[in-house]
N, C-alpha and C positions, 0 to 999 in steps of 0.2 A: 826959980824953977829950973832943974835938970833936966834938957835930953840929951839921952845918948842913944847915938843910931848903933844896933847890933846884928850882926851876920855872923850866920851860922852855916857850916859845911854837913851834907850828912852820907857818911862816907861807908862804905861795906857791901855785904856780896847779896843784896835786898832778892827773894822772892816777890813776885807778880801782887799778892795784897798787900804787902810792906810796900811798897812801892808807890801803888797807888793810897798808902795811907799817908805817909809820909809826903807826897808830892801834896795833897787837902791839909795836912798839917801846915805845913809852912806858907802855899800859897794863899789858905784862909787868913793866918796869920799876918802875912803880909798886903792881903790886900785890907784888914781893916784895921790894922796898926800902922803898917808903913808911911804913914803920910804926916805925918807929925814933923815939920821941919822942913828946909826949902832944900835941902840937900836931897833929901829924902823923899820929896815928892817927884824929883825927875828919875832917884834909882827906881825908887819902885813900879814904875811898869816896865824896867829894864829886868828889876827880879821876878817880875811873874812869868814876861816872857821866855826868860833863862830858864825858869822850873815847866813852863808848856815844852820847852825845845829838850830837855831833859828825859822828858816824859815821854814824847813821841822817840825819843832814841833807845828807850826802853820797851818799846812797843810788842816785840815779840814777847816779853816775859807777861806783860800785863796781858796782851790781847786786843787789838785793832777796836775793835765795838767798844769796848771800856775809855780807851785813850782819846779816840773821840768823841763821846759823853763826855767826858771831864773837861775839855778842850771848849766843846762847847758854854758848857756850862761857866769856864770860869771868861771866855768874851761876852757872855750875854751879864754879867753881873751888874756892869756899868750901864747896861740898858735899863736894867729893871729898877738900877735904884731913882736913874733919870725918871723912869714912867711912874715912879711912886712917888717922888718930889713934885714935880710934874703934878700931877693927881690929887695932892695932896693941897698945892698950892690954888690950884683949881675950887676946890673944896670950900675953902676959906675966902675965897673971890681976893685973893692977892695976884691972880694974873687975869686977864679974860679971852672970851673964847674968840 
């Protein structure tokens, strides 16, 4: 079995939805691919942070209310998937209360 870890730049004069499409692009992408590999488990919450810090430097174009919806959204990810493993583990009486 091949991995190879790939990074991508994405470069040009982005409008306010490009922007925030392109930032859901990459950090979806990276948040549920990125982890394949031990290299690669310590970049990837270094690349998602890089793409939240990107995003708020882009904030005038996108729009303050949006940038933090999306900000939000991608720290609560690990919360939810914890409360659904969590939840799920519960379920099947593999942890107890």
């Amino acid at each position: 079995m091949l991995v190879v870890r790939h990074t991508t730049t994405e470069a040009g004069a982005f409008c306010g939805p490009c922007i925030l499409s392109t930032f859901w692009s990459c950090t979806l992408t990276t948040a549920f691919v990125g982890w394949f590999g031990f290299i690669s488990c310590i970049l990837t919450p270094v690349f998602i942070i890089a793409n939240i810090w990107e995003l708020i430097q882009s904030a005038k174009l996108v729009g303050w209310r949006k940038v933090t919806v999306a900000v939000v959204m991608v720290l609560a990810m690990p919360i939810a998937v914890i409360m659904m493993l969590s939840h799920r583990a519960l379920s099947h009486g593999l942890l107890r209360r």
